[in-house]
C-alpha positions, 0 to 999 in steps of 0.5 A: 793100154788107153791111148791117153797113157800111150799118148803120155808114155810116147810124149815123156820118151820124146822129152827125156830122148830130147834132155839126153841128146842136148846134154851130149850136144852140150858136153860135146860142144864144150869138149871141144871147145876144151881140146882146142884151147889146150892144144893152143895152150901146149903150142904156144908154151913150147915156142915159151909164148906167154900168151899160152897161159890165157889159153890154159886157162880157159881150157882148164874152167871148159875142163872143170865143168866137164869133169864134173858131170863126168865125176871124174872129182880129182880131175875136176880139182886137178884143174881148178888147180890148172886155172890158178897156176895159168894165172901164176905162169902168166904172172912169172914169165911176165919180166921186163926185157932182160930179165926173162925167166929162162929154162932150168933144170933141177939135180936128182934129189928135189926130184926124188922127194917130189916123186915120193911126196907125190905118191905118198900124198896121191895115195891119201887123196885117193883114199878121201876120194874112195871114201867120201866121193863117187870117183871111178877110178879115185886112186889113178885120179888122184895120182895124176892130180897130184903129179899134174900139179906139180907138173904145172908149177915145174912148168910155170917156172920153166923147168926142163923135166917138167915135159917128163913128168907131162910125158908119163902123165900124158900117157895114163890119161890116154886110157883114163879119159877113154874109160870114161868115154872122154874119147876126144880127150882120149885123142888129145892126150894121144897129140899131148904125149907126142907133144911132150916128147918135142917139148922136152928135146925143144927146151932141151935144145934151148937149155943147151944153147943158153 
C-alpha cells in the first residue's frame, strides 16, 4: 500500500469516526432534552397542572425526530399523535374558574370495546408495518401506539384508568426502547411506571374527595 492511499485510507476513517461520533452526540443531546421534558410533563399532569401540556408537547416533537432515526415507525406516529392531543389537553382543561374539567372514571363496558378495539386495530397496523415499513419490533410497536393514544386522549379528558393503561404501557416500553439501545428511554420508562403507579392512587384520592 502507497502511502498516498494510506494517507486516503486513515483521512476517510477519521472523517466517517468523527459523522458517527456527532450523530450519537446529537441523538444523545436530544434524548435527553426528551426525558426531561416528559419527566416535567407527567409531574405536572399528576398535580392536574395545565402547564404539563406545553411540556408534553415539546418532549413528544424531540421524540418523533429521535424515533425516526431509530426506525422505531409506530413510535414516531404514536407521538405525532402525542403533539396534537397535548394541543387538545391544553385546550380542554383551559375552563374558566368553576367550570374546570374534573377527574372521572368510566364503567366496564367502553373499557372492554376499547381494549378490544384496540387489539384488533394494533394487530392490522403491525401488519402495515411489517409489510410496508423496516419497523423492528412492528406489532409491539403498534400496539403500544395504538393503546398510547388512547391512553392520551383518556388523559386529556381526565379519566381515573388512564393511569392503568399508562402503567401496562409503561412497563413493555421499558424492554422496547431497551432493544433498541434507547437506555435512557428505557430508564424513563422504569420513573414513568413508578410515576403511573402514584398517579393512579393520586387522582384516586382526588376522585374520591369530589
Amino acid at each position: 500500500i502507497t502511502k498516498i492511499e494510506r494517507d486516503h485510507f486513515l483521512s476517510s476513517s477519521t472523517r466517517f469516526l468523527c459523522s458517527v461520533v456527532h450523530k450519537v452526540e446529537l441523538n444523545l443531546i436530544i434524548e435527553l432534552l426528551s426525558v426531561g421534558f416528559n419527566l416535567v410533563f407527567i409531574i405536572l399532569l399528576i398535580k392536574e397542572n395545565i402547564w404539563c401540556w406545553p411540556f408534553g408537547i415539546v418532549g413528544s416533537l424531540l421524540s418523533v425526530y429521535l424515533f425516526i432515526l431509530v426506525q422505531l415507525n409506530a413510535e414516531s406516529l404514536l407521538y405525532v399523535f402525542y403533539v396534537i392531543m397535548g394541543a387538545y389537553g391544553w385546550w380542554n382543561w383551559s375552563k374558566p374558574i368553576g367550570e374546570e374539567l374534573l377527574i372521572s372514571k368510566w364503567n366496564i363496558t367502553p373499557h372492554l370495546t376499547l381494549v378490544i378495539g384496540g387489539v384488533i386495530l394494533g394487530l392490522a397496523l403491525g401488519w402495515i408495518f411489517d409489510n410496508y415499513t423496516e419497523a423492528v419490533y412492528p406489532f409491539v410497536d403498534s400496539q403500544t401506539t395504538v393503546f398510547g393514544i388512547a391512553a392520551t386522549f383518556l388523559e386529556a379528558r381526565k379519566k381515573l384508568y388512564a393511569w392503568i393503561y399508562w402503567i401496562v404501557l409503561n412497563g413493555v416500553s421499558i424492554i422496547l426502547y431497551a432493544s433498541r439501545d434507547l437506555f435512557i428511554y428505557s430508564g424513563l420508562m422504569v420513573v414513568f411506571f413508578a410515576l403511573s403507579v402514584y398517579g393512579f392512587r393520586s387522582w384516586s384520592v382526588k376522585f374520591s374527595k369530589q
